[in-house]
C-alpha positions as CSV (number, residue, x, y, z in Angstrom):
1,X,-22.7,44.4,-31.5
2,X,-20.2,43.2,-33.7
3,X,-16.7,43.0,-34.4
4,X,-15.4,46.2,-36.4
5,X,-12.8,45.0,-39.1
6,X,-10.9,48.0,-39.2
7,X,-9.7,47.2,-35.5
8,X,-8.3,43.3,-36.7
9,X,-5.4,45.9,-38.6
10,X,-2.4,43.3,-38.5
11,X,-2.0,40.3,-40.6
12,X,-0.8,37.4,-38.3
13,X,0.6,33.8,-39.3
14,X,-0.6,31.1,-37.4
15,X,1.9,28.0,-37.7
16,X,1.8,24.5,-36.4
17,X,4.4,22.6,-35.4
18,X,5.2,19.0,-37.0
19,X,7.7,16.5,-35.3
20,X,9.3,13.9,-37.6
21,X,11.9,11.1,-37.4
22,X,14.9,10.8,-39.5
23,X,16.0,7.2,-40.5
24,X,18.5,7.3,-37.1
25,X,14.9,8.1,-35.1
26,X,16.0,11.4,-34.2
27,X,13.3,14.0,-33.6
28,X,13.2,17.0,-35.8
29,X,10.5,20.2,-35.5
30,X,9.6,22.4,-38.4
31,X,7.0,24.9,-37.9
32,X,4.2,25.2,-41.6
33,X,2.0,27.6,-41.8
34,X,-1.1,27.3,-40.9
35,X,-3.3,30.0,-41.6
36,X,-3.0,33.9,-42.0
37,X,-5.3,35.8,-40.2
38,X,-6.3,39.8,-39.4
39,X,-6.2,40.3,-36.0
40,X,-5.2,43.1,-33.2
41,X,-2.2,42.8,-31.4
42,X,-1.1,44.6,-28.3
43,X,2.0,44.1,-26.0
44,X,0.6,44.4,-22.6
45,X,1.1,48.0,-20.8
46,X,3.8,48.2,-18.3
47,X,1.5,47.6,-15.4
48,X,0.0,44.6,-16.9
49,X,3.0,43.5,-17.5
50,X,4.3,43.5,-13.9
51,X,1.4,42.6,-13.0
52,X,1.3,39.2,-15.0
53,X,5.8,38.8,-13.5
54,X,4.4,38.9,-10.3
55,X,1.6,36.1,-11.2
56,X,4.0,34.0,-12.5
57,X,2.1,34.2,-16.2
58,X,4.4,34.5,-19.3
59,X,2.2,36.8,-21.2
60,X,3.9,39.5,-22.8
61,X,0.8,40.1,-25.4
62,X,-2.2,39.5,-26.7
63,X,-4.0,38.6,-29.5
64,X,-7.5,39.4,-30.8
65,X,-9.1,37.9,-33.6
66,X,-12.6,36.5,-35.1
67,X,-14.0,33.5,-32.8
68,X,-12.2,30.1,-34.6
69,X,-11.8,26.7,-33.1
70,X,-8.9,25.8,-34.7
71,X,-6.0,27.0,-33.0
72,X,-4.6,25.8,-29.8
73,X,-1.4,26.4,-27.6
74,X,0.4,24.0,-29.5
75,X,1.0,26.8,-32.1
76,X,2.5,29.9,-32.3
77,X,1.9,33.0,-34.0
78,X,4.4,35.2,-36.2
79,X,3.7,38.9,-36.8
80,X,6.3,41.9,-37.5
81,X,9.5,39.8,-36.8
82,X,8.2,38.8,-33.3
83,X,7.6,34.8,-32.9
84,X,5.0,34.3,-30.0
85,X,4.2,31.2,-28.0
86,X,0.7,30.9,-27.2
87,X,0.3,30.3,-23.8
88,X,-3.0,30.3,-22.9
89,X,-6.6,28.8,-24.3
90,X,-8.4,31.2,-26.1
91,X,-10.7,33.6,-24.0
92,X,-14.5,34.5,-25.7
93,X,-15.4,37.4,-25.8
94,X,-17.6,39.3,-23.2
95,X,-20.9,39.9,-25.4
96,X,-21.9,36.6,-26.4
97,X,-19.0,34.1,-26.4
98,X,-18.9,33.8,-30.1
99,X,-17.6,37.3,-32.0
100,X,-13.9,37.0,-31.4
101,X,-11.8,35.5,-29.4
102,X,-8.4,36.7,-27.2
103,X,-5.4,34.2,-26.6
104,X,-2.4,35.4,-24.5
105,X,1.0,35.2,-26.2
106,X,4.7,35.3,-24.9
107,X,7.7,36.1,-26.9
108,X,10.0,33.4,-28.1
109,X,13.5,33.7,-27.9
């Protein structure tokens, strides 16, 4: 069974961060794009959601899109004016592991 398109209905940016040093060796970080992606995004239900509080996890959504293996929790994801921190690895999916992946995202400021 595979992934149905129709259900990846948002268009996501994935960015990645850069850190650079000005000439007085102070640390600057810009966020480039890195790729953008169809995916499914859903803000977790209340329940989950106090669920994950009481846990101590961060998660205020996730994100579902086709398995990659290059994006990690150093980047963060930007979709209909939200900025979200990735703040987990990404989790396979239950069939085989390699159709799409999930990867738990929190709001940023």
């Amino acid at each position: 069974m595979g992934q149905r398109a129709g259900e990846l209905c948002h268009r996501v940016t994935i960015q990645s961060k850069t850190v650079t040093y000005d000439e007085n060796n102070y640390e600057t970080e810009t966020w480039a794009d890195f790729k953008k992606l169809w995916a499914k995004v859903e803000f977790l239900s209340v329940k989950d959601a106090i669920n994950a509080k009481a846990s101590g996890s961060q998660t205020t959504a996730r994100l579902k899109l086709r398995k990659r293996s290059d994006i990690t929790t150093e980047m963060r994801v930007l979709w209909d004016g939200y900025t979200f921190q990735i703040v987990s690895p990404p989790k396979p999916d239950n069939v085989n592991g390699k159709i799409y992946m999930t990867l738990e995202l929190a709001v940023v400021g």
